[in-house]
C-alpha positions as a Markdown table, in Angstrom:
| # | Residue | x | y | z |
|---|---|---|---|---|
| 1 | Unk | 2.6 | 16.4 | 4.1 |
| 2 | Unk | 2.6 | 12.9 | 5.8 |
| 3 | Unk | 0.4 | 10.2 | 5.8 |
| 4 | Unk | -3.1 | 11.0 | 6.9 |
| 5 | Unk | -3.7 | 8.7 | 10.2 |
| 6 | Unk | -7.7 | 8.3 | 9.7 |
| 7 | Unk | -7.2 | 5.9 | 12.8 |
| 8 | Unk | -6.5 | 8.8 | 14.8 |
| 9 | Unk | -9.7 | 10.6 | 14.3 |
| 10 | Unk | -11.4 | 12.6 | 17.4 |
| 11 | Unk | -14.4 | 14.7 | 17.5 |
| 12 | Unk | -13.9 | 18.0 | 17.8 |
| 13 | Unk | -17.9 | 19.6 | 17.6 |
| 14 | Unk | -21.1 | 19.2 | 16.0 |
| 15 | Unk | -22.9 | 22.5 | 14.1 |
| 16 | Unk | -26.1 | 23.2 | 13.7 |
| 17 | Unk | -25.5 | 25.5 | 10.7 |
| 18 | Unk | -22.5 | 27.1 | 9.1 |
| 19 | Unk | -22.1 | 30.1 | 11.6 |
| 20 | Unk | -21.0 | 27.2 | 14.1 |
| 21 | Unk | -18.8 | 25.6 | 12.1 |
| 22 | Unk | -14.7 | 25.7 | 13.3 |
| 23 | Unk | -12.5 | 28.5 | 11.4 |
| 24 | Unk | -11.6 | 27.3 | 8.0 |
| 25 | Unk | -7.7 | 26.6 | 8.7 |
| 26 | Unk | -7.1 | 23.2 | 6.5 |
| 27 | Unk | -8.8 | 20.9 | 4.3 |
| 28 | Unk | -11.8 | 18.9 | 4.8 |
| 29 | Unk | -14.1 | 15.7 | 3.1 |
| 30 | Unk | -18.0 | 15.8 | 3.8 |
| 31 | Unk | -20.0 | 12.8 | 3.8 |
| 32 | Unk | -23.4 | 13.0 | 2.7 |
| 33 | Unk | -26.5 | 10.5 | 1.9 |
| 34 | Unk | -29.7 | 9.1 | 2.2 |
| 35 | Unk | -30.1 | 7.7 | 5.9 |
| 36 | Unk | -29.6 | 3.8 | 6.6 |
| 37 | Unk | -27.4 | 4.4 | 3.4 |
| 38 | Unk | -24.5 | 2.9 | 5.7 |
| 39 | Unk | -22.9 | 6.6 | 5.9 |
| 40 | Unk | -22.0 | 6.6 | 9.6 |
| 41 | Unk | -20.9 | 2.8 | 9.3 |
| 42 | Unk | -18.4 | 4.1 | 6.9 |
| 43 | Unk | -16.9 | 6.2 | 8.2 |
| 44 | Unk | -16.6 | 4.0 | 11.7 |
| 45 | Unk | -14.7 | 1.8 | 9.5 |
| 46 | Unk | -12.2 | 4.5 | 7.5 |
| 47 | Unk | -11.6 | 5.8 | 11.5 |
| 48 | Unk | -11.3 | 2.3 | 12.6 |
| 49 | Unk | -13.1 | 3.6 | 15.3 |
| 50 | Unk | -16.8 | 1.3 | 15.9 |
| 51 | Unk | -18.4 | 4.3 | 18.5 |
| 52 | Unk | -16.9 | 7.6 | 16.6 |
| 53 | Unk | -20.2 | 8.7 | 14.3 |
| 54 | Unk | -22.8 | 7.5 | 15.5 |
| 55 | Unk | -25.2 | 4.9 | 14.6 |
| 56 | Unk | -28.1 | 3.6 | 14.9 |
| 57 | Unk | -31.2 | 1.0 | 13.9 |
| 58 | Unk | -33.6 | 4.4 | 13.7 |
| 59 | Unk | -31.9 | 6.2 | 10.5 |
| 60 | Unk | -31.9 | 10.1 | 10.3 |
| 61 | Unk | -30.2 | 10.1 | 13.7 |
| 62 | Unk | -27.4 | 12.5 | 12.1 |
| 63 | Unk | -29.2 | 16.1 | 12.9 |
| 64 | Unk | -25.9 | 18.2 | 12.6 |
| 65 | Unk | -22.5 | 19.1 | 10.6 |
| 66 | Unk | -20.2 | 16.8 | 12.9 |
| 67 | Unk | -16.2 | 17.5 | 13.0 |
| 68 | Unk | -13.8 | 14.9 | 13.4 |
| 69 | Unk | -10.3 | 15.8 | 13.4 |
| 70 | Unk | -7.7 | 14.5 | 12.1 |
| 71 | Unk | -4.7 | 16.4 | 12.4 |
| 72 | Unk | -2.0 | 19.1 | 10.9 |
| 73 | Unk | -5.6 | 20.9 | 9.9 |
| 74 | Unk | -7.4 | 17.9 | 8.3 |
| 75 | Unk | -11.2 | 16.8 | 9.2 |
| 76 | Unk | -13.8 | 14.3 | 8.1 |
| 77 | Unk | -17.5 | 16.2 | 8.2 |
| 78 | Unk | -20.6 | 13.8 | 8.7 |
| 79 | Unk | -23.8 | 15.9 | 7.2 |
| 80 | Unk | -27.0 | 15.1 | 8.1 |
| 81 | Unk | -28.5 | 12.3 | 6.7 |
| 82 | Unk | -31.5 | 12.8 | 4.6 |
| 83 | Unk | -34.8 | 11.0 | 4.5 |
| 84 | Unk | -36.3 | 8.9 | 6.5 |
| 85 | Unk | -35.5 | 10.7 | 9.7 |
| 86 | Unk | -39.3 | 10.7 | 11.9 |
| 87 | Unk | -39.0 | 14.9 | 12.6 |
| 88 | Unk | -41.5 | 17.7 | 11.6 |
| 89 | Unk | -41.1 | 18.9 | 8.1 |
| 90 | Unk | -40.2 | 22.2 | 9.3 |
| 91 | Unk | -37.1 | 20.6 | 10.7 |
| 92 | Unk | -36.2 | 18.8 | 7.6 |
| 93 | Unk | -36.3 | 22.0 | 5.8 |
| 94 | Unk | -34.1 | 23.6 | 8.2 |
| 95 | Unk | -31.3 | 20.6 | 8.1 |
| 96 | Unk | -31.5 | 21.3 | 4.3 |
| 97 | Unk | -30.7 | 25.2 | 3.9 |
| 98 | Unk | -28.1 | 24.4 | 6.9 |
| 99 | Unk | -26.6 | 21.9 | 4.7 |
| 100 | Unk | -26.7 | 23.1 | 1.2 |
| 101 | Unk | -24.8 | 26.9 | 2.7 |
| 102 | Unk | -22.4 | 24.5 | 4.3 |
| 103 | Unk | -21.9 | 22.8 | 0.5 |
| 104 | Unk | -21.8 | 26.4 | -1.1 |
| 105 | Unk | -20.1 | 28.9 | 1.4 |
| 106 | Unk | -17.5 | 25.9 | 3.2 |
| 107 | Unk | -14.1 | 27.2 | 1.8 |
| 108 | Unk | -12.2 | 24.2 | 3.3 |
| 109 | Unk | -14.9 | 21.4 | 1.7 |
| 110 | Unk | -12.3 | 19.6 | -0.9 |
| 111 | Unk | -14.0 | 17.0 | -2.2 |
| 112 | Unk | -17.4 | 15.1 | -1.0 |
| 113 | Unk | -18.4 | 11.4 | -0.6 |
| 114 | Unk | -22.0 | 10.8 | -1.4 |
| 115 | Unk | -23.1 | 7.2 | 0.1 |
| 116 | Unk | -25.5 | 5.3 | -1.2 |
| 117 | Unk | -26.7 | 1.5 | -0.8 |
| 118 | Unk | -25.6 | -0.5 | -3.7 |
| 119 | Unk | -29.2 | -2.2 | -3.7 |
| 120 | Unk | -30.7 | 1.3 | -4.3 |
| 121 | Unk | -28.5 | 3.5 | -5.9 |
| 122 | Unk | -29.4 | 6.9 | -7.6 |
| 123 | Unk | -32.4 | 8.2 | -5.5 |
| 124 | Unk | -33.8 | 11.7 | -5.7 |
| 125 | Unk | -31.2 | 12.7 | -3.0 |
| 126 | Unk | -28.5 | 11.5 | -4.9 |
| 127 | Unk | -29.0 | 13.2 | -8.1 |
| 128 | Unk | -29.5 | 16.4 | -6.5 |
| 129 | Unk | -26.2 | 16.1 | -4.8 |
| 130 | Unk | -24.4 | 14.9 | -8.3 |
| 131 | Unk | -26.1 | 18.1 | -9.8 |
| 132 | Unk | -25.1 | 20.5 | -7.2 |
| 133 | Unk | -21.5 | 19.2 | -7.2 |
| 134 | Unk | -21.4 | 19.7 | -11.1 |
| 135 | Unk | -22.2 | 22.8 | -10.8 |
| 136 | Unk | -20.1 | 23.5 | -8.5 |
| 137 | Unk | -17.0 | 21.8 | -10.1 |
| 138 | Unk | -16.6 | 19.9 | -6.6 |
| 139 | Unk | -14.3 | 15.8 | -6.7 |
| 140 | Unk | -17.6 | 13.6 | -5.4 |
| 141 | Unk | -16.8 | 10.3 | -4.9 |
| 142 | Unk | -19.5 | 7.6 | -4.8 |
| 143 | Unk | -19.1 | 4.8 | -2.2 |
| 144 | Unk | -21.9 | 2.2 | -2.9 |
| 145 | Unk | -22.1 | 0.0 | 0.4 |
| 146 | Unk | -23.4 | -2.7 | 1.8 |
| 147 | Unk | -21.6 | -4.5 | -1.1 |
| 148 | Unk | -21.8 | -7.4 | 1.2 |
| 149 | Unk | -25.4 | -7.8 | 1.2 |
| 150 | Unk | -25.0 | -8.7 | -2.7 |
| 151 | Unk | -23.3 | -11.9 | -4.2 |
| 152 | Unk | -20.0 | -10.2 | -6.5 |
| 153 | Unk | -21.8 | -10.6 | -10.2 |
| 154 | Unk | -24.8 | -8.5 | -9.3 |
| 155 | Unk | -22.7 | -6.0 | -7.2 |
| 156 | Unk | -20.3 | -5.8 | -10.0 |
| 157 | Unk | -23.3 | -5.5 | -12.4 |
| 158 | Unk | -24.7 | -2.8 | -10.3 |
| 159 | Unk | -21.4 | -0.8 | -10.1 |
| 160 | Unk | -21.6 | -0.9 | -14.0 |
| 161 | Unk | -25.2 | 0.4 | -14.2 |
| 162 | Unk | -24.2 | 3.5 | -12.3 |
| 163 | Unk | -21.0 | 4.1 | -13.7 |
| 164 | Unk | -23.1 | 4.1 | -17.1 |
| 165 | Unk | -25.7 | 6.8 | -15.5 |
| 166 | Unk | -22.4 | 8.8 | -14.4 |
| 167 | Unk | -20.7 | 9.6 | -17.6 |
| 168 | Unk | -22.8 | 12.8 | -18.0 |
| 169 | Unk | -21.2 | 14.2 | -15.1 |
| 170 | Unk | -17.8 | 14.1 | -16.2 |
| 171 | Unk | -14.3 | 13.3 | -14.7 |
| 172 | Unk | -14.9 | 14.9 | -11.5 |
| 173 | Unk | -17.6 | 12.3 | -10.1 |
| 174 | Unk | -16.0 | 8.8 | -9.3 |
| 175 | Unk | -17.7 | 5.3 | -8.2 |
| 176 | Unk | -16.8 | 2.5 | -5.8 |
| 177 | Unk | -18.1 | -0.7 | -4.1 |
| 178 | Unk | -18.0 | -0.5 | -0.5 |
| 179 | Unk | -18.3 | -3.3 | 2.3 |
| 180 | Unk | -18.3 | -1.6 | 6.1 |
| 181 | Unk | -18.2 | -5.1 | 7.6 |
| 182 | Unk | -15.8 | -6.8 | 5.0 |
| 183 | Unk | -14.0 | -3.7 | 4.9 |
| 184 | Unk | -14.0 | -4.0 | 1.0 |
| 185 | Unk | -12.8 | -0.9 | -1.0 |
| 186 | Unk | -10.9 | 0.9 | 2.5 |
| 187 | Unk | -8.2 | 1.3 | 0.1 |
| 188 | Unk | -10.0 | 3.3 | -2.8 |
| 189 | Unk | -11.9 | 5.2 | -0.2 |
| 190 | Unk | -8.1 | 6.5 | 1.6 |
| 191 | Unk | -6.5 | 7.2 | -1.9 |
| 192 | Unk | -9.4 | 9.3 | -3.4 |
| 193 | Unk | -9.4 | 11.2 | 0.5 |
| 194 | Unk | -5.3 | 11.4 | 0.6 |
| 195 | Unk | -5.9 | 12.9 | -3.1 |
| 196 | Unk | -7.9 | 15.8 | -1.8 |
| 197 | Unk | -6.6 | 16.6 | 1.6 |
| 198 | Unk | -3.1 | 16.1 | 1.2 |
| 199 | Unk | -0.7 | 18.8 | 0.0 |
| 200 | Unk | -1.3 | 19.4 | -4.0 |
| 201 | Unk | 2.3 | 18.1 | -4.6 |
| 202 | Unk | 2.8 | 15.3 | -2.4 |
| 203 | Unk | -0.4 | 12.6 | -2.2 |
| 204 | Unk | 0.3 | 9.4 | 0.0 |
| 205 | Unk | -1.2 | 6.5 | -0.9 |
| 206 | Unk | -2.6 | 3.8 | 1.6 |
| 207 | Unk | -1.7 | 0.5 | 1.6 |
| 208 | Unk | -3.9 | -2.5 | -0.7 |
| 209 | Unk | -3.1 | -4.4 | 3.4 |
| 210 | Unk | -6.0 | -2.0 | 4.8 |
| 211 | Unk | -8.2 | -4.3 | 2.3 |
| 212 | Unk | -9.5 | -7.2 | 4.0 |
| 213 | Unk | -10.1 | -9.8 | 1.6 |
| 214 | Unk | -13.9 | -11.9 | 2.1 |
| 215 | Unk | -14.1 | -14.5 | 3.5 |
């Protein structure tokens, strides 16, 4: 398969629950966390796109399963974000079951990047999805952002905390620093998503150039 152009990412539908979802002809990555974790920030940056998920200063703003496509049968999922969002509980219990038979029943779903802010890593939220994802024998990749927002020892040290706190889970969970505006770790993030969605024989690494070093 060739390279996976992230930069060429369209939305293709949002889905309210799994019935809505598009047939399951390819490969897809969800992204999952806590809102104001920096998730839809994220994936602006991977896209290189600043207005395709959208955010906002009012977190929980991500209500459904959006689809962006990427091509030859490739697509990014944004899942709600979980939290803080100001709806009726009702509500929140409906995003929930929506999401968790999208984690269990989504044939496509090869792999799943839980974001979470490097200040405040490891909430409730979080270990559920590790759990579930164990259990599941599902890749989850970690992508602690808002790097940035920390001076490099005590980000570092962070990243070592949790790495620490993930050894129970095994090989399959993996753990990153992440910067949206620096665009620290872009690389990591492409190679762990070219792992899963390309072809199982041919995997396409990005580029260390997509890293912009800080200032």
């Amino acid at each position: 398969m060739s390279d996976i152009r992230y930069e060429s990412a369209q939305f293709l539908i949002s889905a309210a629950k799994l019935s809505q979802c598009p047939p399951e002809t390819g490969y897809e990555v969800a992204f999952a966390g806590r809102s104001n974790a920096g998730k839809s920030s994220a994936i602006n940056t991977l896209t290189h796109n600043k207005k395709l998920a959208r955010t906002s200063k009012t977190p929980g703003r991500t209500q459904l399963l959006n689809f962006f496509d990427l091509g030859n049968s490739r697509f990014l999922v944004d899942l709600p974000g979980y939290g803080y969002a100001k709806v009726p509980a009702h509500m929140k219990i409906q995003w929930q079951k929506h999401m968790e038979e999208y984690l269990s029943e989504r044939q496509s779903l090869r792999g799943l990047v839980l974001v979470m802010d490097c200040r405040h890593p490891l909430q409730n939220f979080d270990i559920m999805m590790l759990e579930w994802a164990t259990e599941s024998d599902m890749p989850l990749h970690i992508i602690m952002t808002k790097s940035d927002k920390l001076k490099k020892g005590p980000a570092s040290k962070q990243l070592l905390m949790v790495k620490k706190e993930l050894q129970q889970y095994g090989e399959n969970v993996t753990v990153q620093l992440f910067s949206s505006l620096k665009r620290d770790g872009l690389t990591i993030l492409k190679n762990t998503l070219n792992s899963w969605l390309a072809e199982d024989e041919n995997v396409v690494l990005a580029d260390e150039a997509d890293d912009q070093p800080e200032a």
